[in-house]
N, C-alpha and C positions, 0 to 999 in steps of 0.2 A: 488747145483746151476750149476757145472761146467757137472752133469749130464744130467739134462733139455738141457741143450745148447749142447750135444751130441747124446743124445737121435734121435731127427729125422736124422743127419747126419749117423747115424749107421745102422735104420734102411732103409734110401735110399741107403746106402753102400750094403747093403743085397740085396736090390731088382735088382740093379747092377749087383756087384759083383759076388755075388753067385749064384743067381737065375740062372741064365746062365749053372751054372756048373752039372745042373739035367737036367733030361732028359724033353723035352719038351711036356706040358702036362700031368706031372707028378704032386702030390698034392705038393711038397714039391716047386716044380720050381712056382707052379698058388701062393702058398703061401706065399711067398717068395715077387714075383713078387708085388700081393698085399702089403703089408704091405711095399714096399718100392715106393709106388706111395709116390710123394712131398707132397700130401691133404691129402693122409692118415696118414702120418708122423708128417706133421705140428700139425694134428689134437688129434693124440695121446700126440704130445708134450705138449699142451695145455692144456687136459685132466690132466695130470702130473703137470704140473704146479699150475693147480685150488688146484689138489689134496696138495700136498707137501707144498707149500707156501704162500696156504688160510686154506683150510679144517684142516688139521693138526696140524695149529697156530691158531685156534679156530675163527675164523672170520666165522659169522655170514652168510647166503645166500644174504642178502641182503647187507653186505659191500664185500662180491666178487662179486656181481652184480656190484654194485657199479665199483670197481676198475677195471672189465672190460668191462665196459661200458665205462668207460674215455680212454681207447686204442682205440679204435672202431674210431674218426675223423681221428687220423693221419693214421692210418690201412687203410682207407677209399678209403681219398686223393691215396695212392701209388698203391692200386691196380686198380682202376679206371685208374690212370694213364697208367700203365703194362699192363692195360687191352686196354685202348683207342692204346696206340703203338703198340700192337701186330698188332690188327685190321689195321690200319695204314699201317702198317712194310706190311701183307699182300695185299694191293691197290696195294701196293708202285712195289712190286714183279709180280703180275696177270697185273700191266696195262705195263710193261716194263720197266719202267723209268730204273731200273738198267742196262739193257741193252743197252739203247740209251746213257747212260753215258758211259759206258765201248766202245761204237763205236765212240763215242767221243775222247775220250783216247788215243784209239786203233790208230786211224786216226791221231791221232798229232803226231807221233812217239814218244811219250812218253816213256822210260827206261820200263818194266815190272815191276820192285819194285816201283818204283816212283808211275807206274799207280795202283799196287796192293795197297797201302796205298792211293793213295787219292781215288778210288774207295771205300774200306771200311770207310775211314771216313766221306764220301759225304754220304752213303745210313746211317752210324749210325748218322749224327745230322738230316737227317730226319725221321727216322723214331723209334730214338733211344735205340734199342737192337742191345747190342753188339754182341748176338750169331746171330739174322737174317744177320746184317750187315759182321760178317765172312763167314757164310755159303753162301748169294747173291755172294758176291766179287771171293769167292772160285769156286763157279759155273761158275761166267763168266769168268774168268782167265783159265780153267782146260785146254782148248783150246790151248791158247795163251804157257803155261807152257809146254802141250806134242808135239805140233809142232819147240818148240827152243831144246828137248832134253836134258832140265837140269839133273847133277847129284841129288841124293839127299839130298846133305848138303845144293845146293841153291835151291832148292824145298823147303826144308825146311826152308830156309831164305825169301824164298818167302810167307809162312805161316804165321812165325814170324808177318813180316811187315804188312799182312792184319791185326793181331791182333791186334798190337801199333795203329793202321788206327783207329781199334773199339773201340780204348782207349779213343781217343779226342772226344770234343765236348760236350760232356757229358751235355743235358741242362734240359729245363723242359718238355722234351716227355721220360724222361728216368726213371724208377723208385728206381736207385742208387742215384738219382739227391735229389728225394723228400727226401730219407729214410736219406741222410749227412744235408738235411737242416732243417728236422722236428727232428731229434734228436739232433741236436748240436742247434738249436733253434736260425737260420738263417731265416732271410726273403728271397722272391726268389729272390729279386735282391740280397743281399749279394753272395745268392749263384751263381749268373751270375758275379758274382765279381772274386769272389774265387775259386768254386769247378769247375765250368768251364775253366777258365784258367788252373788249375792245371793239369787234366785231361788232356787239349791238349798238354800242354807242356810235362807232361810225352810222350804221345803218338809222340812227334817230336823228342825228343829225343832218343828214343826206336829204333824207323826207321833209324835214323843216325845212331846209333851205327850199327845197321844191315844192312847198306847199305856197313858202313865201310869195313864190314866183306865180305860181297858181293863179293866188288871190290877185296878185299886182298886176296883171296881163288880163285885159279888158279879153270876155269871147266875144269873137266875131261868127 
């Protein structure tokens, strides 16, 4: 079991990690690289899975039909979702919006950390990925970051903070959102109850503790 659940981790590790370390265009780097795409990974894991914990324990084509064909709604919901937000997440990036936010910001005299967390957590509740919403935040800040001359421990706190930013809000445009309240077998308001609060309040506290440090850390 604890193999299936490593299985595509390892080989996306590969397509990562190592692939890199051949030489480019070489069979071993193209092959590598394959087999650690996320679809080809998931996909083989699946394949393993039918195999080892149907085929093997004698289950019939038609009750592993069966038994996956009943994953297929909640699978459904999360990717439609992941899929609707990316789309989203991209509007959100090509019409500006990030940017009029960040000149917003920019213009109130806002602290840099202050504005680098509520920038990242304004772009992730609308458009709910938390990597678009790091990477937006990070672009528009790169600016602001090499015109004040930070060292790099608060560069680096200034990263942090966009992160804790992508932590909050968490709702229903996010696909972390669906996959805590279709498996713990919450309704979406439960989960506007619960999994949302949690999420923000980790993310407010995250940013305090990093603001602490911030301020406590002479720049050189």
């Amino acid at each position: 079991m604890l193999g299936l659940i490593l299985l595509p981790l390892v080989l996306i590790m590969l397509g990562t990690a190592v692939a890199p370390t051949f030489e480019a265009g070489s069979f071993w780097n193209s092959f590598l690289s394959m087999i650690g795409q996320p679809i080809f990974a998931l996909m083989v894991a699946i394949a393993a899975a039918m195999f080892f914990l149907g085929v093997r324990r004698g289950w019939s084509a038609a009750k592993l039909g069966e038994v996956m064909e009943s994953a297929l709604p909640a699978a459904a919901v999360i990717i439609l979702v992941t899929g609707a937000g990316g789309a989203f997440g991209k509007i959100l990036t090509e019409t500006g919006i990030g940017g009029a936010v960040a000149e917003v910001l920019a213009g109130s005299g806002m602290p840099l950390l202050l504005a680098a967390f509520l920038i990242s957590l304004i772009m992730r509740a609308a458009q709910g990925s938390a990597t678009v919403a790091i990477t937006t935040t990070a672009g528009l800040l790169l600016p602001s970051v090499a015109v004040l001359g930070l060292d790099t421990i608060h560069i680096a706190l200034v990263a942090v903070a966009i992160g804790y930013g992508a932590l909050g809000l968490s709702h229903v445009n996010d696909s972390g959102f669906w996959v805590v309240t279709r498996y713990l077998g919450l309704s979406v308001k439960d989960g506007l109850r619960t999994w949302t609060p949690l999420t923000t309040v980790l993310g407010v506290a995250g940013f305090l503790l990093t603001w602490i440090l911030y301020a406590a850390i002479p720049i050189n």
